[in-house]
N, C-alpha and C positions, 0 to 999 in steps of 0.2 A: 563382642566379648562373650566366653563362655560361661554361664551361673549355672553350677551343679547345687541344687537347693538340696539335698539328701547331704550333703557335708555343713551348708550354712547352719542346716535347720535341726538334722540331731537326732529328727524319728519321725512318726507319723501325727497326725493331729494338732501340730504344731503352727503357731504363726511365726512372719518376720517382716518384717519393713524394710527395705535395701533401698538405696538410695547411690543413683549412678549418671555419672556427666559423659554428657553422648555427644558430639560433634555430628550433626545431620548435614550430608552435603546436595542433597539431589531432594529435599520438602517432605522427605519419607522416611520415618524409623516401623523396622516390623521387628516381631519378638517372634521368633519359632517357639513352639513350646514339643518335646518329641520323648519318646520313650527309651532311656538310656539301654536297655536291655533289647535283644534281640529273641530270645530263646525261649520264646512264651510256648508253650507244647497244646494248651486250652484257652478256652474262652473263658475270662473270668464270669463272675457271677454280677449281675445287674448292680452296679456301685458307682462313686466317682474316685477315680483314678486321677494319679497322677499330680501337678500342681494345681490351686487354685488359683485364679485374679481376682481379686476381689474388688480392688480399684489400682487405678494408674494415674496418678497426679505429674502433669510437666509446669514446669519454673521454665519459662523463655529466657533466659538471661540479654539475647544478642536486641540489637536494634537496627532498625533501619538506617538509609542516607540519611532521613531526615531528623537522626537520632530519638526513632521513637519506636516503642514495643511493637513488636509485631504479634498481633493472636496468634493463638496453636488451635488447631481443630483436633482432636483426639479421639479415634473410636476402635473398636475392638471387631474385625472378622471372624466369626466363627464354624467351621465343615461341619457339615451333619455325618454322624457315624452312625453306624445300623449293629446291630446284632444279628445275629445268626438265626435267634430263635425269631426274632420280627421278619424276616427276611422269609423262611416259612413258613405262616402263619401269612406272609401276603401271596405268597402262590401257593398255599396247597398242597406245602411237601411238593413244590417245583412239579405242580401236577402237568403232565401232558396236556393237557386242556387249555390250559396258562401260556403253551409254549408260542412263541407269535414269530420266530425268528432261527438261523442260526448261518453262523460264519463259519470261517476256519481257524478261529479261538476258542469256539464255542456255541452254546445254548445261549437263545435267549428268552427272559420269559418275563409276563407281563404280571404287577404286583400292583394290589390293594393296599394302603395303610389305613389304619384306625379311625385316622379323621378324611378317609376315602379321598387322599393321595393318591394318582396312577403313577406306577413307577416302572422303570425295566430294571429287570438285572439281568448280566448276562454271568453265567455259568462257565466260567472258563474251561478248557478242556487240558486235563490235566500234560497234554502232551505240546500246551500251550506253553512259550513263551513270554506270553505276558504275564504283568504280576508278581506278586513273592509269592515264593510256593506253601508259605501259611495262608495266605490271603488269595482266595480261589472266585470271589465274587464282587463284579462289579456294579454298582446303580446307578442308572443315569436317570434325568428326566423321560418322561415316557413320550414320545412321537408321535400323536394320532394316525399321521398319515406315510407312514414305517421309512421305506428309504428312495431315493430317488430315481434306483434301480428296481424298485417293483413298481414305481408309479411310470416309468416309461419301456420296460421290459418283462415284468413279472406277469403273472397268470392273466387272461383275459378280464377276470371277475374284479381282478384288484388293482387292475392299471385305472391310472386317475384321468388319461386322455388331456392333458393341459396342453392350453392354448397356447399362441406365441408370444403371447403378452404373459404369460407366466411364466413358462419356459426361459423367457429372456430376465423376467424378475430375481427368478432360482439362480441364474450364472451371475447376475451382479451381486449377489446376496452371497455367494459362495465366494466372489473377487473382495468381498469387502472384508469379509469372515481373514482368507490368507493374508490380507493385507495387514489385517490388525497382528495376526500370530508373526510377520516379518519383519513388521517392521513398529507397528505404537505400544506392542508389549511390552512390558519389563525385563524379560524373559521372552527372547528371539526364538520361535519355533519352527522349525520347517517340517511340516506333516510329512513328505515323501509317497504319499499312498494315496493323491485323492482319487477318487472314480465315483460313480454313481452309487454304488454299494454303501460307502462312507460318508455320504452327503443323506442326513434325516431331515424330515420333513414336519414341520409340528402342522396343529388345525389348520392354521392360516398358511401353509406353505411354502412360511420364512426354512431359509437351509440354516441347518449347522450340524458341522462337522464332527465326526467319530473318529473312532479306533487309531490312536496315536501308537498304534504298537511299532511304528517304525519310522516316529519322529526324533526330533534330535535337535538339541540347543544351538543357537549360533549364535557364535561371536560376535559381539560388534566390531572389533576390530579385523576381523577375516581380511585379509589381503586377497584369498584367491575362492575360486567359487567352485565347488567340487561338482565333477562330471559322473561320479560312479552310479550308476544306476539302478537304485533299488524298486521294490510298489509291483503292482499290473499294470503287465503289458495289455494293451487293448488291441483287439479284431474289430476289422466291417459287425456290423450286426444287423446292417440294413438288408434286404432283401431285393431292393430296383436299383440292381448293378449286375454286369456279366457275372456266369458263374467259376472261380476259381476255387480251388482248394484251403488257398490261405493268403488274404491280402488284408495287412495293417491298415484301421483307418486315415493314421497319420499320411501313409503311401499315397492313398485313393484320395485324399484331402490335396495335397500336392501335385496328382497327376491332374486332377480336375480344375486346378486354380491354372494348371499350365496350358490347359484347353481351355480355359474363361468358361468352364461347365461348373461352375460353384454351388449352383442351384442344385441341383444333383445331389448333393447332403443333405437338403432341406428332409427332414421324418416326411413321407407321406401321407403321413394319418392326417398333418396338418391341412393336407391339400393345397388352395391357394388361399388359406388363411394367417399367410406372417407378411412381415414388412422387409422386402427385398433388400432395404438399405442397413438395415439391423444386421440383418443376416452377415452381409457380406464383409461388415466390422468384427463380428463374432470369428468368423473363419480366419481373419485374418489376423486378429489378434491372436487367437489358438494357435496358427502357424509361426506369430515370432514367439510364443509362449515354448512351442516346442521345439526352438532352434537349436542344433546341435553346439551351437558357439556360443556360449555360456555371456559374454559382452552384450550380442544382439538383444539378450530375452529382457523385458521390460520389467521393472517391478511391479508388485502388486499394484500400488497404490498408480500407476502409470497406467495399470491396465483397467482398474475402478474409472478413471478420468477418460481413458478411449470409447472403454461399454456405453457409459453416461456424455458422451457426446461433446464431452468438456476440451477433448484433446485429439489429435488428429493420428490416424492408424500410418505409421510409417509401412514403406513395404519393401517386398524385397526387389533389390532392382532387377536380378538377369535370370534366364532362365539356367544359365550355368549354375548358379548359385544353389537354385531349386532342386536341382540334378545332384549334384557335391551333396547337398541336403537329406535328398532321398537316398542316394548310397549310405551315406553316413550314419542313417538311421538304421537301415536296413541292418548294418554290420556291425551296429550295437544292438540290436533285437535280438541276432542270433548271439551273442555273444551272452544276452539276459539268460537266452534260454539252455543254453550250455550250465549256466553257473546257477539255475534257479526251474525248480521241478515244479509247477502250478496247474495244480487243476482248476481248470476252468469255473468249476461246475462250484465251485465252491467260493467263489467272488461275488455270488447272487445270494441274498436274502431268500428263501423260503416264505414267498406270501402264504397268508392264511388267509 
């Protein structure tokens, strides 16, 4: 139900008590609390806005089988909001110096707070589509170790050189991360954009995921599973393979599984420091991950239980299959690039 407290209550400074019989059918009551108005033109001046809570009392009425009360546990979540002025005053008037970052939404730059919080904010760019166009800055937790694309591609000085035992930590860490947004959330999210750019990296090297600027709720009820294809498209970016002008790693992943040359995507820098059996789960599971038959691709949580050894990597049976596979890909690639202008150069982070 809707409570518009500005008609119950009469004016400003006012209190009320309301008292409302709720039917919980899933263990979970939330209260939005939001700003009726849209059209704020400034920043107010440092106050409290809006409703207060002051307390929330629940009366369980129902019982159990055993006709007996059942507890309520009750607690209140609350977002932290920033101002504008705090927000300067931790970079510096968004000093250049601060700047540690930047995408194709934006700036991003690294902030101090008071009680020497490290913070990011990114800077949106105005010709960004994300965000509301009053609301131009975002703050995330701040990332020691920046994105996962400077630690395995970025500047010589700021690649972090991880072993295969991290490497393989980061892809289960990022499978369990999708898993929860697909499928144990409240709220079904399908990111559509992951790549190495959106994968942050805190001290310890745990991933988690950014820039949902081309994510999108899913149904639980979805009967069908959509094929359109949004995000980055990925290239080779290895360097010990023949040289052509343009071959998708998905393609060269494929041609090489069809020659039993799988070892061949292994990073070189690793040398012959991974574990061959790991390896050839990961490839293969990447391969039903990117099937064009929407049925084949596993779920999250199917592909947490293969990485982790729990479940066994189905594969594809024929090499016709593989074939059908690589065309199919091939001719939605170019069909991406038809309908979507991407500069490259702008899917990397900017190590500092």
């Amino acid at each position: 139900m809707d409570f518009n407290i500005e008609k119950v209550v009469g004016g400003v400074n006012k209190e009320t008590t309301q008292t409302f019989t709720i039917v919980v059918t899933n263990s979970t009551l939330e209260i939005y609390l939001y700003w009726a108005g849209i059209g704020i033109t400034s920043i107010p001046i440092r106050e409290v806005y809006g409703p207060l809570i002051s307390a929330i009392f629940v009366d369980h009425v129902s019982k159990n089988e055993n006709n007996i009360f059942v507890g309520v546990v009750v607690g209140i979540v609350a977002a932290v909001a920033f101002v504008i002025i705090l927000l300067l005053a931790a970079t510096n008037n968004f000093d250049v110096t601060n700047k540690i970052g930047e995408s194709g939404f934006g700036s991003v730059y690294k902030g101090f707070l008071f009680d020497e919080t490290i913070i990011s904010i990114k800077q949106l760019s105005s010709k960004s589509k994300q965000g509301n166009r009053n609301q131009l800055l975002l703050v995330y937790e701040y990332m020691e170790n920046d994105s996962l694309a400077c630690a395995l591609f970025g500047l010589e000085e700021c690649q972090l050189k991880p072993d295969w035992a991290t490497r393989y930590k980061i892809c289960i860490g990022i499978a369990r991360c999708l898993a929860y947004l697909h499928e144990e959330s409240r709220l079904k999210i399908v990111h559509r954009d992951i790549n190495a750019t959106n994968v942050l990296l805190d001290k310890n090297l745990n991933p988690k995921i950014s820039d949902f600027g081309l994510a999108k709720l899913d149904e639980e009820d979805n009967t069908h599973i959509s094929t359109r294809i949004v995000g980055t498209y990925g290239r080779n970016n290895t360097s010990n393979r023949r040289n052509e002008d343009s071959l998708y790693l998905l393609d060269w992943a494929l041609e090489l599984k069809e020659k039993g040359k799988l070892m061949k995507l292994v990073d070189p820098k690793l040398g012959l420091d991974f574990i061959e059996k790991e390896v050839i789960v990961m490839i293969n599971v990447a391969i039903l991950c990117t099937n064009v038959t929407p049925t084949i691709r596993p779920t999250m949580s199917s592909v947490v239980s293969m990485l982790e050894g729990r479940a066994v990597v189905e594969e594809l049976v024929s090499d016709s299959t593989i074939f059908n596979h690589k065309m199919a890909v091939k001719g939605m690639m170019v069909n991406l690039q038809h309908r979507h202008e991407i500069d490259m150069n702008d899917s990397f982070l900017k190590c500092r």
